[in-house]
C-alpha positions, 0 to 999 in steps of 0.5 A, a space after each residue: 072819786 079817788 076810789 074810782 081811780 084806784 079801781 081802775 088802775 088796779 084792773 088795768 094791772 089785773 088785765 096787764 097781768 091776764 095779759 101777760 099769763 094769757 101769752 106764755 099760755 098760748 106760747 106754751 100751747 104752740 110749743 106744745 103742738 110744735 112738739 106733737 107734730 114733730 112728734 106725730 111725724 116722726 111717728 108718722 115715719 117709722 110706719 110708713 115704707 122705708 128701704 131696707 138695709 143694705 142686703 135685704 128687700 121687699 117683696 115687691 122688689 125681690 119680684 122686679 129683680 126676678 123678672 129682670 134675671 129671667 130678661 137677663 138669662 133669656 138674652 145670654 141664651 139667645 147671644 149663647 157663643 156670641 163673645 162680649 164685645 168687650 172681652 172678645 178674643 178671636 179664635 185661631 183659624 185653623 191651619 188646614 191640614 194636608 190632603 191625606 191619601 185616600 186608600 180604602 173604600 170607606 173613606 170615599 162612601 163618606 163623600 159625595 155621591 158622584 152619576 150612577 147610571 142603569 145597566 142598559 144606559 151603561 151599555 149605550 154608553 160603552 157602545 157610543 165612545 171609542 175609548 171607553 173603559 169598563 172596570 170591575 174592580 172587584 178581586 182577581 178571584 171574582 173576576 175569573 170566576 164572572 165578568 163582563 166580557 169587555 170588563 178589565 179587572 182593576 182591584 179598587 186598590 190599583 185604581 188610582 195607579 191604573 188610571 194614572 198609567 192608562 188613562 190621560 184623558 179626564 174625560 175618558 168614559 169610565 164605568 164601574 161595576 162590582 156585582 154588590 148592590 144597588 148601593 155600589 159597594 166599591 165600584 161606587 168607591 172607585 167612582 168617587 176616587 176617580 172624580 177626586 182625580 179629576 175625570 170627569 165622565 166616571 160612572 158606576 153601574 150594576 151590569 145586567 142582561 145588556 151585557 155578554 159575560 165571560 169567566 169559569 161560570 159563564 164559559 159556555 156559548 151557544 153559536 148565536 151569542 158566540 156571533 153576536 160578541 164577535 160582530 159587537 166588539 174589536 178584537 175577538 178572536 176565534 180560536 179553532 183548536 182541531 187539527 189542520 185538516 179538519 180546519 182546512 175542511 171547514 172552519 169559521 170566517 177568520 178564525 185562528 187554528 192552533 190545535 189543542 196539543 200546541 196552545 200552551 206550547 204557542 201561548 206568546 201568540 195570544 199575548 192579549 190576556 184580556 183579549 175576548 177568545 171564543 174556542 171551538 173544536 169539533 165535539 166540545 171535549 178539546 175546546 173545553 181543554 182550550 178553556 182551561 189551558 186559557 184559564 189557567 194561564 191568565 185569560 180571563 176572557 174566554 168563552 166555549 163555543 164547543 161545536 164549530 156546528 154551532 156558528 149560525 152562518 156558513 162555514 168557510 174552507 180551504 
């Protein structure tokens, strides 16, 4: 019996102890898996994607912040000029600068392009308005040698002077010609000079056969041109230049006799040098002298008829 119970004390100490061992095991088991987790983790965390230091990045990124430069510059081209609102400065308007006188033919082919009518709507035109004006600004030398017979001849130089001393009404029906080419040369300059000034019926043309035309190289007239410049314009004069007899004979309607010998003794009494004068004698030779004697003096309008023969109407006498 005493032994019975000194067994069973003892196991009881023998399982007191297993007991107590059993415990610290099982703490050092947890503490153990306690550590091999934190372990795991921290394992776990190196090999796992982190960010970078501070400077580098990884491919994904890298290609995010292509795409977002390529946004970047695709709109700073499209607001290309277009100032930041927050460092824009207005630029200075500038100042304008004052009208320069414009002078020479190139300035105005620049600029606009002002009506440009054909030759026979320029004839109409001229015939249609009492005060219209013709002008062939080309040099005098031009002139003389070919013109329109109503023509005046202004150099595109003496233009605006011209219009400024004759011309008060801005819209007096001026036409331009210079016999240059469909592009106008400096009649077309003239036009646009003109409009500059203000007028506003300004046009320019290049003459053809609906014209009559006078100078060196278009001196000589049959009698049917002679009559059909004498009933369509004011003005002409039929200069007969034979003697008083043979005017007395027989001579044209309204003509005027100043014989060959006088004319430029009695030039003062043509003080038109623009004035349309047809000569005319007997045979050709002494209105041909008349025609270089007019010439000579400055009358850019001349024509030869030659033969008072030549006029197609009667001849008048006494």
């Amino acid at each position: 019996m005493g032994d019975e119970k000194a067994m069973q004390s003892r196991q009881r100490r023998l399982m007191g102890s297993t007991g107590n061992k059993s415990a610290a095991r099982w703490k050092r088991v947890l503490l153990v898996s306690a550590v091999l987790s934190v372990s795991a983790a921290v394992l776990l965390g190196c090999a796992a994607p982190s960010r970078p230091a501070s400077g580098v990045e990884t491919p994904e990124e890298a290609k995010k912040a292509s795409a977002a430069d390529a946004s970047d510059k695709t709109g700073q081209a499209s607001n290309a000029g277009t100032p930041n609102a927050d460092t824009f400065e207005e630029t200075p308007q500038e100042t304008p600068q004052e009208t320069k006188q414009i002078s020479t033919m190139e300035d105005y082919n620049s600029r606009f392009d002002p009506s440009h009518i054909d030759s026979r709507e320029a004839r109409e035109m001229y015939i249609s308005n009492e005060n219209a004006v013709v002008l062939d600004v080309r040099s005098e030398a031009s002139y003389i040698e070919n013109h329109v017979s109503v023509a005046v001849n202004v150099p595109f130089e003496q233009v605006k002077d011209f219009a400024e001393s004759n011309l008060p009404d801005k819209d007096t029906v001026i036409i331009c010609y210079c016999f240059c080419d469909d592009k106008g040369g400096s009649a077309l300059s003239a036009c646009r000079l003109l409009s500059d000034m203000g007028y506003t019926r300004a046009f320019y043309t290049e003459p053809g056969d609906e014209w009559t035309y006078a100078g060196t190289a278009n001196s000589s007239i049959t009698g049917a041109q002679a009559k059909e410049i004498y009933d369509s314009q004011n003005g002409v004069i039929l200069l007969d230049v034979r003697n008083p007899d043979e005017y007395e004979a027989e001579h044209i309607e309204g003509s005027v006799l100043i014989p060959v010998t006088e004319l430029e003794a009695r030039l003062s009494e043509l003080p038109d040098k623009h004035a349309v004068i047809i000569v005319y004698c007997r045979g050709g030779v002494r209105s041909s002298n008349a025609f270089k004697i007019l010439s000579d003096n400055g009358y850019v309008n001349v024509y030869d008829m030659q033969k008072v023969s030549n006029w197609p109407e009667p001849l008048a006498t006494g």
